[in-house]
Wavefront OBJ file of the C-alpha trace (Angstrom):
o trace
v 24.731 -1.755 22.213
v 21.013 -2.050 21.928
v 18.673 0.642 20.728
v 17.137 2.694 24.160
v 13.182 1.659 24.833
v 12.611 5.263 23.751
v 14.113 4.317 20.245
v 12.463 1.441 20.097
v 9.160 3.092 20.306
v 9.734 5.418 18.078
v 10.690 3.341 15.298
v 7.679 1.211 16.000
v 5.798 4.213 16.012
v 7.049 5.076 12.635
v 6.780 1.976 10.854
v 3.350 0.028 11.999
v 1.444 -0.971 9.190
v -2.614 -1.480 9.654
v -4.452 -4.533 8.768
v -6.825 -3.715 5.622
v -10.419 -4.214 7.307
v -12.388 -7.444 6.656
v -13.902 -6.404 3.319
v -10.431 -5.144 1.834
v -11.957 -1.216 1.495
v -10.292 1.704 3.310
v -10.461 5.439 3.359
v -7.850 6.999 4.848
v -4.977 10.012 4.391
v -1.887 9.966 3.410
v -0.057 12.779 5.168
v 3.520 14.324 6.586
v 2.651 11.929 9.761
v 3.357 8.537 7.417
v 6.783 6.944 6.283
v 9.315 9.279 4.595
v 9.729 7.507 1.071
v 13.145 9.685 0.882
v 12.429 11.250 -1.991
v 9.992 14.010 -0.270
v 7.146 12.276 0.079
v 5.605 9.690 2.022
v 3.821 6.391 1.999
v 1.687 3.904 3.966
v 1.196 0.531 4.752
v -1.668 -1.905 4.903
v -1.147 -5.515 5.578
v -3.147 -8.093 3.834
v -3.148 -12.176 4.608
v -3.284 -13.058 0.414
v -2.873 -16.682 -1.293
v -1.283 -18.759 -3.155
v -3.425 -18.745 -6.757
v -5.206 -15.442 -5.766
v -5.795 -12.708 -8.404
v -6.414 -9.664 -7.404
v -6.819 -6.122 -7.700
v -6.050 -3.323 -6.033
v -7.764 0.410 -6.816
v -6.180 3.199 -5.408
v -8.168 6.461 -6.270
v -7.794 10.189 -5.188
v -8.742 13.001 -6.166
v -6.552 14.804 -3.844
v -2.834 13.403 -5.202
v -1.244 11.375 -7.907
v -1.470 8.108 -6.507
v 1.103 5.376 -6.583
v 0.136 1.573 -5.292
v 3.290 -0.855 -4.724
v 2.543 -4.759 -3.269
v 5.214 -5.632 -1.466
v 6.195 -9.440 -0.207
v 6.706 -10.358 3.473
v 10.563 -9.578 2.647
v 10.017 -5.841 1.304
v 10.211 -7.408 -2.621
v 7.640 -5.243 -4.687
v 5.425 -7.885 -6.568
v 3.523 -5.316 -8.392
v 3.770 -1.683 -8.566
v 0.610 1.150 -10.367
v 1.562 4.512 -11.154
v -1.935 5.574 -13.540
v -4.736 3.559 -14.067
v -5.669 2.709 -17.506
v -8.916 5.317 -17.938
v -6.179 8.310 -17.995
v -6.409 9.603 -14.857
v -3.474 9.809 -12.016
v -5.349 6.805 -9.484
v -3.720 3.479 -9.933
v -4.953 0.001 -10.543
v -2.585 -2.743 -9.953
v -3.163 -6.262 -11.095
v -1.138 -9.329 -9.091
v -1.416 -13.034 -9.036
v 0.055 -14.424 -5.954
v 2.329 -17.339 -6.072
v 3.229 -17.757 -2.485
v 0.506 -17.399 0.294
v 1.424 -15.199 3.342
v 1.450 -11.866 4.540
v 1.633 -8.722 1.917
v 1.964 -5.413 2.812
v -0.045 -2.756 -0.022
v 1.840 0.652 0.554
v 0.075 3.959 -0.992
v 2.290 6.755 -2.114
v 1.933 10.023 -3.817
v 3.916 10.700 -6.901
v 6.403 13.374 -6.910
v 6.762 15.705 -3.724
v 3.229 16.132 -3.030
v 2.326 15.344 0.814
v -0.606 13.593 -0.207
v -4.073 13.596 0.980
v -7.770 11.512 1.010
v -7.841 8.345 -0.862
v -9.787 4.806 -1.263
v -7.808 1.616 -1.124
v -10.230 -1.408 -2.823
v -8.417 -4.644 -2.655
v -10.201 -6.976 -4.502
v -10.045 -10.794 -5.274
v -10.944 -12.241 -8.919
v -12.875 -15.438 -8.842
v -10.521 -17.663 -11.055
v -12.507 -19.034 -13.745
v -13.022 -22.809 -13.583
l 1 2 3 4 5 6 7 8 9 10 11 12 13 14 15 16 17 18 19 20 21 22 23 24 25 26 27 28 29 30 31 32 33 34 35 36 37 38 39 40 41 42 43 44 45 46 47 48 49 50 51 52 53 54 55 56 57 58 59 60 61 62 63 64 65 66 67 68 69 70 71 72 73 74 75 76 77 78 79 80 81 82 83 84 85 86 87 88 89 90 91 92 93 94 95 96 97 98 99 100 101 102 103 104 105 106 107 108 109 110 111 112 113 114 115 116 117 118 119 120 121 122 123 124 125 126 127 128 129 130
């Protein structure tokens, strides 16, 4: 028993994560319309092409919600997960170093219950120091 074409849709329709533009810098809002995280809020998904010996960062600022940033693996595995950047505030900063190039998916969530809202996604790479 297969899943009906309307199904199908729908799921893809749910779950289609967006390619991060070229320079790795989005702003965009998290709302009801994004994946339920199951614990009454929601999330959503960028995908990234990172690799192997990259360091990078990822900012995730808003002034709207508490911000949570998870990296996830091509499998689902969370590499690296930011609740609260270190200057005290509620944006994250996440700090990775990738041992396996591929595809990565960078998921934004609000903390809590709170539907979300605005926000700026900064992916950046570190030059590794020679």
């Amino acid at each position: 028993m297969g899943m009906s074409a309307g199904a199908v849709e729908a799921q893809l329709r749910i779950y289609n994560p967006k390619p991060l533009p070229f320079n790795n810098e989005i702003t965009d809002t998290l709302s009801d319309n994004d994946i339920p995280t199951g614990q009454g809020g929601f999330a959503r998904d960028y995908t990234v092409i990172l690799k192997e010996r990259d360091q990078i960062t990822i900012d995730l600022t808003s002034d709207q919600f508490d911000t949570i940033v998870t990296l996830l693996d091509a499998n689902g595995s969370t590499v690296a997960e930011n609740d609260d950047g270190p200057d005290g505030s509620t944006n994250s900063l996440l700090f990775a170093r990738i041992v396996e190039s591929g595809s990565y998916i960078v998921r934004v969530r609000a903390f809590g219950k709170k539907r979300g809202g605005h926000f700026t996604l900064k992916l950046m790479r570190l030059r590794p120091v020679l």
